[in-house]
DRENTIMAR-471370 format. One record per residue: x, y, z of N, C-alpha, C in turn; residue in three letters. Coordinates in pm, whole numbers, plus 32768, in hexadecimal, padded with zeros to 4 digits. Each point is the difference from the previous one (the first is absolute). Layout:
BEGIN
XYZXYZXYZALA ...
END
This chain:
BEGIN
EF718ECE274880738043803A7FD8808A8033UNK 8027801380827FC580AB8030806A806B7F97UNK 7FCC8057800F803380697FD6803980728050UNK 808980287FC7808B802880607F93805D8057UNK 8014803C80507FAE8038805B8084807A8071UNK 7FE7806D7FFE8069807580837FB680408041UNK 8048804D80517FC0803580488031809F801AUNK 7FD480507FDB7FF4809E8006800E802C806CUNK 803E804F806380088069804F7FE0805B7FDDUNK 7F95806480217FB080497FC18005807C8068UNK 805680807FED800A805E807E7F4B80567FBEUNK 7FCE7FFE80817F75805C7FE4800B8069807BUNK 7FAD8066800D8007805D804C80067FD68096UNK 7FBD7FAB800F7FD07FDC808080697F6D8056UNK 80967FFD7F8A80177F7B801E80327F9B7F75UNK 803A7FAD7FFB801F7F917FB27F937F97800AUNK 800B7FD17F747F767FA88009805D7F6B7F74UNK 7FD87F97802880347F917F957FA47FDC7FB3UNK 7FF87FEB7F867FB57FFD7F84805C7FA07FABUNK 7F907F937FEA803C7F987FC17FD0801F7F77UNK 80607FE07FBD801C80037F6580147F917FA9UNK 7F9D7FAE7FC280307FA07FCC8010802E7F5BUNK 80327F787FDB804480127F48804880888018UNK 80927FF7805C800080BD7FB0806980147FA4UNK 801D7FA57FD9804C7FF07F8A7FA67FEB7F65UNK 7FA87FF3802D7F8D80097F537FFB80857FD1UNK 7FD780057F87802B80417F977F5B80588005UNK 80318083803A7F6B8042800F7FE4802B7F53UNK 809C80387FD27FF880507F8E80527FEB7FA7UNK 801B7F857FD080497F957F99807B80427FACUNK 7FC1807C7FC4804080417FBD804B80518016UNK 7FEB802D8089805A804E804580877FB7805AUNK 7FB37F80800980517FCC803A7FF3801780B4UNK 7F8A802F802C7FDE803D808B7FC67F828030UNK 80067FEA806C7FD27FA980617F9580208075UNK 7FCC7FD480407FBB7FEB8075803F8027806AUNK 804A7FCC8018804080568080805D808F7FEEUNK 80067FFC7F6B803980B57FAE7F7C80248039UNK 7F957FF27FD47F60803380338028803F805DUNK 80017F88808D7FE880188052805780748055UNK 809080137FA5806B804E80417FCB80827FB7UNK 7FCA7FFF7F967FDC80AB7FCE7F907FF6806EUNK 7FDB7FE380127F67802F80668029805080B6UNK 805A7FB48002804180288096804080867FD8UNK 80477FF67F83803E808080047FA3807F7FE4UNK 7FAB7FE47FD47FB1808B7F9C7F5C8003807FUNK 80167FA4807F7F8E801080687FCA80758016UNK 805C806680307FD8809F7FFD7FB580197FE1UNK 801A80117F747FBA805D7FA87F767FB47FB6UNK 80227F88801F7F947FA87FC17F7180108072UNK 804A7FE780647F7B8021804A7FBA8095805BUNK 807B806D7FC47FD580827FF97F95801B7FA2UNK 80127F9D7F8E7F7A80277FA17F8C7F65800DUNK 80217FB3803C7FC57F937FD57FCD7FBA807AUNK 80268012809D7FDF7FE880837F6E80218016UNK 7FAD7FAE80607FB5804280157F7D80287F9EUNK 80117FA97F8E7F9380027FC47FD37F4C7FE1UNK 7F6780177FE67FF37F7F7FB1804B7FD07FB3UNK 80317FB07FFC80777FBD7F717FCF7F827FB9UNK 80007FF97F757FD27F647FA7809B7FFD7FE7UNK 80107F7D7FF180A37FB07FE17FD97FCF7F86UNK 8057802B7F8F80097FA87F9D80507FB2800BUNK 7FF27F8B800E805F7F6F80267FF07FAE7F60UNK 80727FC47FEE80637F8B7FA680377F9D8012UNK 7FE17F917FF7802E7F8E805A805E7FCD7FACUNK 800D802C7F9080667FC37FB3807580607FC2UNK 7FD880708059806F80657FD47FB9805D7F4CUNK 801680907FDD7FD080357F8E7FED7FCA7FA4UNK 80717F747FCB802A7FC97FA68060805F7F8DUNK 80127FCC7F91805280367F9C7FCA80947FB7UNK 805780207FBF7FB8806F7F977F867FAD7F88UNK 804C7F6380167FDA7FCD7F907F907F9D804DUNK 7FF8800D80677F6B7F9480257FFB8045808CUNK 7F848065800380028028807B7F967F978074UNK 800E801B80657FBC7FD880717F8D8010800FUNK 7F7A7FCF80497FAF804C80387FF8800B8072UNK 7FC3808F803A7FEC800380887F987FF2801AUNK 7FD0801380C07F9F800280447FD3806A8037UNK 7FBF800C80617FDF8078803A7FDB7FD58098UNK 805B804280647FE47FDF80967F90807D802FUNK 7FD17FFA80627F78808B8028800B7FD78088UNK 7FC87F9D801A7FDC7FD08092807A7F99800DUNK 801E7FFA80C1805F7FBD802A7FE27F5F8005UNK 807B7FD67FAC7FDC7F447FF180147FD680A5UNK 7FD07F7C7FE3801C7FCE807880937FE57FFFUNK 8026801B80BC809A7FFF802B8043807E7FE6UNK 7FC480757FF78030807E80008027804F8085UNK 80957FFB801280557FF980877F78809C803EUNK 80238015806C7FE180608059806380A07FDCUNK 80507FB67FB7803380A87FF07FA180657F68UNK 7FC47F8F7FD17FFC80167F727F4F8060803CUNK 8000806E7FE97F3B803480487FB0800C7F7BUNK 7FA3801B80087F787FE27FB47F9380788040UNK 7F9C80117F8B7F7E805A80187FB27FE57FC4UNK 7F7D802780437F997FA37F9E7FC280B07FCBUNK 7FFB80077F797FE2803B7F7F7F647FEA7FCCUNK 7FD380557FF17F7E7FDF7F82803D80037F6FUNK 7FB47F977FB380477FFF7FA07F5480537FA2UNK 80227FFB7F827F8F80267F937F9E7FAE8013UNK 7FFB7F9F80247F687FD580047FD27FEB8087UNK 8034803280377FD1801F80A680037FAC8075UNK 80557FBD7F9980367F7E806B806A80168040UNK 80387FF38075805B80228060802E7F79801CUNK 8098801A800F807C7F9A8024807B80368025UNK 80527F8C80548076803F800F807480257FAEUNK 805180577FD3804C80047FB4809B8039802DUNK 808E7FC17FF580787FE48029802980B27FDCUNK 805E8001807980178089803980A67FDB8013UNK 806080587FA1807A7FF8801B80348083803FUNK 80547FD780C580078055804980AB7FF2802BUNK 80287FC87FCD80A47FD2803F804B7F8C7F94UNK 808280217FEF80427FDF7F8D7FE57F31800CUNK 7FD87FEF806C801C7F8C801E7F827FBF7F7EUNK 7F95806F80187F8E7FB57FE080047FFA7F4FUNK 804F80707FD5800280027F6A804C7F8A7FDCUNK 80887FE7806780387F857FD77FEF7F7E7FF1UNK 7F597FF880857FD57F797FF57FA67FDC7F8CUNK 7FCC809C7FC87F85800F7F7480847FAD7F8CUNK 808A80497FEE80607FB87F977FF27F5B8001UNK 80197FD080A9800B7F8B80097F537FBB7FB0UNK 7FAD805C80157F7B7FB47FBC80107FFB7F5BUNK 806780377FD2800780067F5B7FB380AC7FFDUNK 800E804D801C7F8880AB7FDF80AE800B7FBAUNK 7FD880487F9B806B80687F967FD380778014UNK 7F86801B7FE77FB480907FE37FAC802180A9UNK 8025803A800A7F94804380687F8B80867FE2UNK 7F94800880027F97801C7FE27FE48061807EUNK 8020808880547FAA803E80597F9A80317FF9UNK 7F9D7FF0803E7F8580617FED801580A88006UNK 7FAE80577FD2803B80917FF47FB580228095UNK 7FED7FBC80897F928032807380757FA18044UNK 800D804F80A7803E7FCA805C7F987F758045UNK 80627FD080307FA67F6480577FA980618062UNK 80278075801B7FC4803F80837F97803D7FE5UNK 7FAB80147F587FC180477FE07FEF7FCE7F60UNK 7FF87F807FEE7FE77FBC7F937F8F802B7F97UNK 7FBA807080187FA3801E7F9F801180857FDDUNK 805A8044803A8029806F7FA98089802E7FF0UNK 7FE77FED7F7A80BF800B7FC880478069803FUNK 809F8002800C806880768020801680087FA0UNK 7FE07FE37F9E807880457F7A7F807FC87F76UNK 802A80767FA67FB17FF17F6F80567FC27F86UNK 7FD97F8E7FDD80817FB07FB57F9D80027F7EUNK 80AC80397FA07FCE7FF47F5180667FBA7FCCUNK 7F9D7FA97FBA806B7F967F9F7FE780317F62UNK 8087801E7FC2802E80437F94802D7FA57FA3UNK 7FA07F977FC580257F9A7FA7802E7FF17F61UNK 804A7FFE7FD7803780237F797FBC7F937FBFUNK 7FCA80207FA37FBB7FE27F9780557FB87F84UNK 7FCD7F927FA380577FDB7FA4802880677FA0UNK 807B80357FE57FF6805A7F96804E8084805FUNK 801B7FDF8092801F8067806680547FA08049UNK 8056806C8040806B7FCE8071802380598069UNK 80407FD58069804C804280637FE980768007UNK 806480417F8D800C80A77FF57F6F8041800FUNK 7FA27F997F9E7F778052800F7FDE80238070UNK 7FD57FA180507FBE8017809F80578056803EUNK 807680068010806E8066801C7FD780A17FE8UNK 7FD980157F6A7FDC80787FBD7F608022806DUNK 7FA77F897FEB7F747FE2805480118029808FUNK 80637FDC803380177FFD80A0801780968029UNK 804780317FA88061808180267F84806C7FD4UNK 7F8A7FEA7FC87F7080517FEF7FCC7FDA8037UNK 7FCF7F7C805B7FAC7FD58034802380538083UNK 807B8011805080658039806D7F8C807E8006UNK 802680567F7E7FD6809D802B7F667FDC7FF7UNK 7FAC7FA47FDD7F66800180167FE87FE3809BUNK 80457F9A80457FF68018807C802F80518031UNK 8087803E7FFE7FF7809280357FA980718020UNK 7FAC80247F8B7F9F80227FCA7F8D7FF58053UNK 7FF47F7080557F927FE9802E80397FDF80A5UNK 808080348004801F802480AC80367F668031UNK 803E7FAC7F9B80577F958064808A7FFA7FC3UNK 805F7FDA8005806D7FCC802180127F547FBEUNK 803A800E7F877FFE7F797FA580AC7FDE802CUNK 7FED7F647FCA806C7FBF803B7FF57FA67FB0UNK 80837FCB7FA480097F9A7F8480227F84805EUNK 80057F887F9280357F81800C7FEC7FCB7F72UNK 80787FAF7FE380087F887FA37F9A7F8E8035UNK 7FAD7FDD7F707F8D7F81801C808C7F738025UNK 807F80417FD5801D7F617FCC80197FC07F91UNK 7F9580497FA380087FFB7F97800B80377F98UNK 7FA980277F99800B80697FB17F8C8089801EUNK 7FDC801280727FA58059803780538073804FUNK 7F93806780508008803680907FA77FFE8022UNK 80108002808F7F7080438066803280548059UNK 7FB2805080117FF780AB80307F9C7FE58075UNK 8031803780667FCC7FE7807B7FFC80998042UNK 7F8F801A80557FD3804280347FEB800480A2UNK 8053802A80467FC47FD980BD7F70806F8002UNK 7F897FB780407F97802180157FB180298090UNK 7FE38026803E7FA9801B808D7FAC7F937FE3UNK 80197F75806C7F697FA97FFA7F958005801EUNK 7FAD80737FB87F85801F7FF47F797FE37FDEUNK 80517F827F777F85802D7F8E80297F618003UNK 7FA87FB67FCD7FEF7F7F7FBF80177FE47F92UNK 80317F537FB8803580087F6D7F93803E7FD4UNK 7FAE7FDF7FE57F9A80497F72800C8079800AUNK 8022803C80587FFA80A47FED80A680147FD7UNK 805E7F9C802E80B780337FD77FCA7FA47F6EUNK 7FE17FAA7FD27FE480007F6B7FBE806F7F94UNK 7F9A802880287FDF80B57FE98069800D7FE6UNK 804B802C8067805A80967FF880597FD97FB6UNK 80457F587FB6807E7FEB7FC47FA980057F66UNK 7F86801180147FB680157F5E802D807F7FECUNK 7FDB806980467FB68085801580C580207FBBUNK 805F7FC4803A807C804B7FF580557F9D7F82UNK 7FA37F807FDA80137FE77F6D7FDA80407FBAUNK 7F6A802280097FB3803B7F70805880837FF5UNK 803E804B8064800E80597FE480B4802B7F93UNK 80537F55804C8069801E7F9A7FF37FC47F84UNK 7F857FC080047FDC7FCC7F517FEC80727FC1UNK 7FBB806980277FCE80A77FCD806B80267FEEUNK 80887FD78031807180767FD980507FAA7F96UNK 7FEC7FA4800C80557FA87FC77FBD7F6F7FB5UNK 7FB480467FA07F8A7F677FC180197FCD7FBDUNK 809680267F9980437FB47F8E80577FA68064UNK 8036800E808B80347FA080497FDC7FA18096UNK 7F82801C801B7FCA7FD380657F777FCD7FD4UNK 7FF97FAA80357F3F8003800F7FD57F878082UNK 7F70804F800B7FC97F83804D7F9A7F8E7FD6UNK 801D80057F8E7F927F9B7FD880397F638034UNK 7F7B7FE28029800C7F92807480367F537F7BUNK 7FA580277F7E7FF47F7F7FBA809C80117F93UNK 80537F7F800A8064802D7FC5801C80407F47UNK 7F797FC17FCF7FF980157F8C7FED809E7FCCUNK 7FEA804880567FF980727FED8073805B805CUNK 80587FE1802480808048804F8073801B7F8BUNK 7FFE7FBE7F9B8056803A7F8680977FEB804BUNK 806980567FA6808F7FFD80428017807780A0UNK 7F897FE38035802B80808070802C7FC580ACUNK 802A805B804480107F8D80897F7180148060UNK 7FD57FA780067F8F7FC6805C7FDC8017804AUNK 7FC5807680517FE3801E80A07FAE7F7B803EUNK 80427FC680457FAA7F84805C7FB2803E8059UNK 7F86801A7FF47F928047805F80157F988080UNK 7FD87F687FE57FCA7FA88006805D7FCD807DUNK 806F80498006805D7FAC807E7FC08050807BUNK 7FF8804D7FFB7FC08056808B7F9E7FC8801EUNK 7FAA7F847FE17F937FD8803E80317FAE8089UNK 7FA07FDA8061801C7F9E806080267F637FA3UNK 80517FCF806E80417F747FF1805E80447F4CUNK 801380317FE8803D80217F84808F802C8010UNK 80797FC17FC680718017804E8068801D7FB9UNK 8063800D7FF9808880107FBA80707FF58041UNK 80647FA37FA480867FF18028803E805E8075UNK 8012800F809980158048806580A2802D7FF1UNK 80168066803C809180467FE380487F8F8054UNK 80837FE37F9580667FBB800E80067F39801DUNK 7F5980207FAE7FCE7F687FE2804B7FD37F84UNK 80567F7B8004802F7FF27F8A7F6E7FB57FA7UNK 801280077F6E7FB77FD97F997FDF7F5F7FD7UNK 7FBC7FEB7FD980087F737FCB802E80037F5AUNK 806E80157FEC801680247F7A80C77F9B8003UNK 80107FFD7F71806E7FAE7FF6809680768049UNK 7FF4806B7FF1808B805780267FFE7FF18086UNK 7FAB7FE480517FCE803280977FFA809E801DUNK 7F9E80307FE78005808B7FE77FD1802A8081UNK 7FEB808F805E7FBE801380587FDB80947FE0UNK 7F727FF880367F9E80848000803D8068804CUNK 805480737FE38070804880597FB8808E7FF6UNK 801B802680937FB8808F8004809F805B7FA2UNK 7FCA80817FD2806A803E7FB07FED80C78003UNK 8081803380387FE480727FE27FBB80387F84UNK 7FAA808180167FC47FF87F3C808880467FACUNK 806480328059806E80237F94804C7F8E7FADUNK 7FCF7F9A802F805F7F787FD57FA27FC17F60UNK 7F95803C80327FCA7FA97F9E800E80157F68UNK 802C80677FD4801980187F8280867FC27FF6UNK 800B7FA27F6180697FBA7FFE7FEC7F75804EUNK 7FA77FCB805580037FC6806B800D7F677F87UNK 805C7F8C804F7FD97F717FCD7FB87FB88076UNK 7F677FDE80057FE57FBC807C80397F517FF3UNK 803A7FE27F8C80077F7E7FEC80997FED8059UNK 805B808E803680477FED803D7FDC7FE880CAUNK 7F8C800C7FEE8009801380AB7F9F7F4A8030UNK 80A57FB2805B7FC27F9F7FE580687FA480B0UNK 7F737F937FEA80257FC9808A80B4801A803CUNK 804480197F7E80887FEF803C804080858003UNK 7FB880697FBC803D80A380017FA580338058UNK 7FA87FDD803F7FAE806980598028801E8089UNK 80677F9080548047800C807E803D80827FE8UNK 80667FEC7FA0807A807D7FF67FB4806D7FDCUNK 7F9F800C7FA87FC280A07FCE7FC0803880B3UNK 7FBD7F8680177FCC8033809F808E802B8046UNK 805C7FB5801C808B80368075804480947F98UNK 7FF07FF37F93804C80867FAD7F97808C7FF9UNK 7F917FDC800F7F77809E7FF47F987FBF803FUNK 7FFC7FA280807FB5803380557F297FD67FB8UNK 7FD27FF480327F607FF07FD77F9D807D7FB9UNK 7FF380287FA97FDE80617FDD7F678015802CUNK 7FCB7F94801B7F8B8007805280027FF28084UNK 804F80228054801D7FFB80987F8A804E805BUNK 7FD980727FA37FC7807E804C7F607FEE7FC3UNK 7FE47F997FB57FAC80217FAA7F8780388011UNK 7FDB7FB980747F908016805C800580668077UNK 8043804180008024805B804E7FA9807C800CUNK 7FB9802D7F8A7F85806F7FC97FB07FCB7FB4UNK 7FBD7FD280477F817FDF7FBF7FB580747FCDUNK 7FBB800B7F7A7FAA802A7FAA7F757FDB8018UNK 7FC1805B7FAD7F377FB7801E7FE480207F74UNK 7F847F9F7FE47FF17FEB7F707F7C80907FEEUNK 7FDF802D805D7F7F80277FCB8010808A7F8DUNK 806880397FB78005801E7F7E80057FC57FB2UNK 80097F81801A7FFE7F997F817F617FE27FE1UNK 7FE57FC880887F5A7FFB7FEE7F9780687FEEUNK 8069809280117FAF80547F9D7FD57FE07F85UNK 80AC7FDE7FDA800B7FE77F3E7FAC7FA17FF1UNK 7FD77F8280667FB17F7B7FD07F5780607FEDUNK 7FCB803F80607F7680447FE1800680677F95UNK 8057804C7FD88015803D7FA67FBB7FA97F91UNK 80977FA57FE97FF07FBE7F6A7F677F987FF4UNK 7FBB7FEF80817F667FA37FFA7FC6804D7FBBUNK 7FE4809380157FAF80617FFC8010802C7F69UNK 807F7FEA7FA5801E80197F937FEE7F5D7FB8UNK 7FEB7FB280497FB07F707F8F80687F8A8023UNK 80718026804F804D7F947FF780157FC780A2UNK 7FBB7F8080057FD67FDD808780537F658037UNK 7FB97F8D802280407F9E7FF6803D7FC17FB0UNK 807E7FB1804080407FA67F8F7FFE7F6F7FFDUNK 80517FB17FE780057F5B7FE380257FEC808EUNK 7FBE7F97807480377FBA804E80407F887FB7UNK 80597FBD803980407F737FF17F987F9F7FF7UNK 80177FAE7FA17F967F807FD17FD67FBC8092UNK 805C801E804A7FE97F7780927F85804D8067UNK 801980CA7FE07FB18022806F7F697FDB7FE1UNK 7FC5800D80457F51804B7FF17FB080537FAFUNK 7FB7801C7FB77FFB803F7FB67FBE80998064UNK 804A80897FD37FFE806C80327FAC80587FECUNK 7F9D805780377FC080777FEB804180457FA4UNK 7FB6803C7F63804180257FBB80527FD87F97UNK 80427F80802980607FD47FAE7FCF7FE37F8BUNK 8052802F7F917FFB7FD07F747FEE7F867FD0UNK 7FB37FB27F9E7FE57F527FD8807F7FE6801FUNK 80177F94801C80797FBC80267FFE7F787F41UNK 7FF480777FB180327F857F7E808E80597F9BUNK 801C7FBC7FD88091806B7F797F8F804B7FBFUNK 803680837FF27F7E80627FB180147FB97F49UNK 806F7FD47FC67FB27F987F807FA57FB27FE8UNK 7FE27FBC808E7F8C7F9980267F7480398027UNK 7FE6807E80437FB4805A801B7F79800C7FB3UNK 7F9D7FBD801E7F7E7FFF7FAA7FC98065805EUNK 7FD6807A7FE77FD4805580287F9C7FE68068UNK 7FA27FEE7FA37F817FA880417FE27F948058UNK 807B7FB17FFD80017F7D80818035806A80A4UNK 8002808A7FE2801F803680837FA5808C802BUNK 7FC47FE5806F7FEB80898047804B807D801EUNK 7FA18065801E8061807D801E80627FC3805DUNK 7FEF7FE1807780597FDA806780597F877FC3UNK 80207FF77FBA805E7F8C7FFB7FD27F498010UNK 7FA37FC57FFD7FB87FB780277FD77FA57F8CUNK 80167F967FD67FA37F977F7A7F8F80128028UNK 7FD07FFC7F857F4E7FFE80077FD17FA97FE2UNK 7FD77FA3804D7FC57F7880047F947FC47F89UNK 80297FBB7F6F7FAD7FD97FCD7F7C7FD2801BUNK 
END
C-alpha cells in the first residue's frame, strides 16, 4: 500500500517551490504527540532565523526514519553529509575537506524550500558547520560546548557561561548563548575568517584553560570522563573540522521535542530550556524577535586568544585529546584513559612504543 503522500507550497525568496511530503501524519515525536508535517510547518515558520544562523554553511542531517521514538524506547538515527541520489536542484552542496584529506560534496541549506525537503528526508537535527560554503576552511564564529556533567545541571553551565562571557570579553569578542536542547549551552563567538580550525581549536582551549583557572571546583577540561568529577565540561573538541552541534532553532532528537534556541544572556538565569520546543518557538520568535539576528554583524579575531594558547605551551600546557575518529596529532597526548596508562608503552610525543 503507498503511503499518504502532499504536497507543500513552499514561499522561498526567489519564488514558490512544491515539495512533496510523504507520511505527514507519522508520529515524528510520539510523546508529544507532533507529527511530520507539525515538522514541516515549524520549519517554514522559524526559516528566518534558521537560516540567518544556519544558511550557507556545510550542513550533516541527522535523519530518523522511524520518528525519535518514546521516552521509553528511543529511535536511532543516521547521519546525511553528502547529497543522496534525487536531490531536487534547489537543495546546493560544496565539496569540503574532511580530516583525513579526503574531499566530497556536502548539502548546503539556502532557501526554506530546501530545509523542508531535508524534513521530508526524515533530518530532526541539523548539524551546521562553524565555516561558510563560501570559505569552508575557516570558521566565522568560535563555538563552546558547556556540557554538564553527572552530578551538574543547567544552572551550572549558566553560572559557567556568564564567566566564560567576561573571558571572551577579556580577549576582545562578543559571546552569544544558545540552549543545546538539552541539558547544556553553547556560547558562540562571530570571528574574522582568518585562521583555520586547528588554530580556532587553540583559541577555544586557550579561553577554556583559562575559565577552568577561575573556576576549577566548576569547570574543567579534562578530555577523559573519569576524571571531570561533578563539574560542567568545556567541549574543546567541537571546534574541530567536520565536528558539529545541534544548529540554532534545530529541533532535538529527544522525547519533549526540544529546540537549540538562541537566548538573551539576561534570560538565562532562572531559564527552563526543557520549555523551548518545536511548538513554543514560533510565538517566542513573533513575541521577541531572534536574539541572534545581528550576530554576525562584528566580527572579532582570535589572535589574543592565541596569545593565551603560546603563553600556556611555554608554561607546559600544550596539546590536547583529538576525537578517536581523527588522525593522530602533533603533540597530542596517548589517546588511552590515564587509569590504563602504562607509562612506558608511550613516548614523549604521545605515540606506543612498539614491542
Amino acid at each position: 500500500m503507498a503511503s499518504e503522500r502532499v504536497t507543500l507550497t513552499v514561499a522561498d525568496s526567489d519564488g514558490e517551490r512544491e515539495v512533496a511530503l510523504s507520511s505527514p501524519n507519522k508520529l515524528v515525536w510520539p510523546d508529544a504527540g507532533i507529527t511530520k508535517a507539525e515538522l514541516a510547518e515549524y520549519i517554514q515558520l522559524v526559516s528566518g532565523p534558521f537560516l540567518t544562523s544556519n544558511g550557507n554553511r556545510p550542513v550533516s542531517l541527522e535523519r530518523f526514519r522511524d520518528g525519535v521514538g518514546s521516552s521509553d524506547s528511543r529511535a536511532e538515527g543516521f547521519f546525511s553529509k553528502n547529497p543522496p541520489k534525487g536531490t531536487p536542484d534547489f537543495v546546493d552542496a560544496v565539496t569540503v575537506t574532511y580530516n583525513s584529506g579526503r574531499q566530497h560534496p556536502q548539502i548546503v541549506l539556502n532557501r526554506t524550500s530546501a530545509i523542508v525537503w531535508a524534513v521530508q528526508m526524515n533530518t530532526i537535527v541539523f548539524h551546521p558547520w562553524a565555516s561558510l560554503a563560501t570559505d569552508a576552511d575557516n570558521p566565522v564564529e568560535l563555538r563552546i560546548d558547556l556540557d554538564p556533567q553527572p552530578g551538574t545541571d543547567f544552572a551550572d553551565a549558566v553560572t559557567a557561561a556568564h564567566a566564560l562571557r567576561e573571558v571572551l570579553k577579556e580577549a576582545g569578542l562578543e559571546a552569544f548563548a544558545k540552549t543545546s536542547g538539552n541539558r547544556g549551552l553553547h556560547v558562540f563567538a562571530p570571528i574574522e575568517p582568518t585562521h583555520e580550525f586547528l588554530d580556532v581549536r587553540h583559541a577555544v582551549i586557550a579561553a577554556g584553560r583559562e575559565l577552568e583557572r577561575r573556576m576549577p571546583e566548576q569547570v574543567t577540561m579534562n578530555w577523559w570522563k573519569e576524571e571531570r568529577g561533578e563539574r560542567i565540561f568545556v567541549d574543546f573538541n567541537q571546534a574541530n573540522r567536520d565536528r558539529t552541534m545541534a544548529g540554532a532553532y534545530s529541533p532535538r532528537a529527544l522525547p519533549g521535542a526540544t529546540v537549540s534556541t538562541p537566548v538573551q544572556w539576561e534570560e538565562l538565569d532562572g531559564l527552563d530550556p526543557m520549555a523551548f520546543t518545536v511548538r513554543s518557538i514560533p510565538q517566542r520568535l513573533a513575541d521577541l524577535g531572534d536574539p541572534w539576528a545581528d550576530k554576525q554583524a562584528s566580527p572579532g579575531r582570535i589572535d589574543t586568544l592565541l596569545e593565551w594558547w603560546e603563553r600556556d605551551k611555554e608554561n607546559g600546557l600544550g596539546e590536547l585529546s583529538f576525537p578517536p575518529e581523527f588522525p593522530k596529532m602533533p603533540g597530542e597526548p596517548p589517546r588511552v584513559q590515564p587509569s590504563k596508562k602504562v607509562a612506558g608503552n608511550w613516548d614523549a610525543d604521545g605515540n606506543a612504543v612498539e614491542d
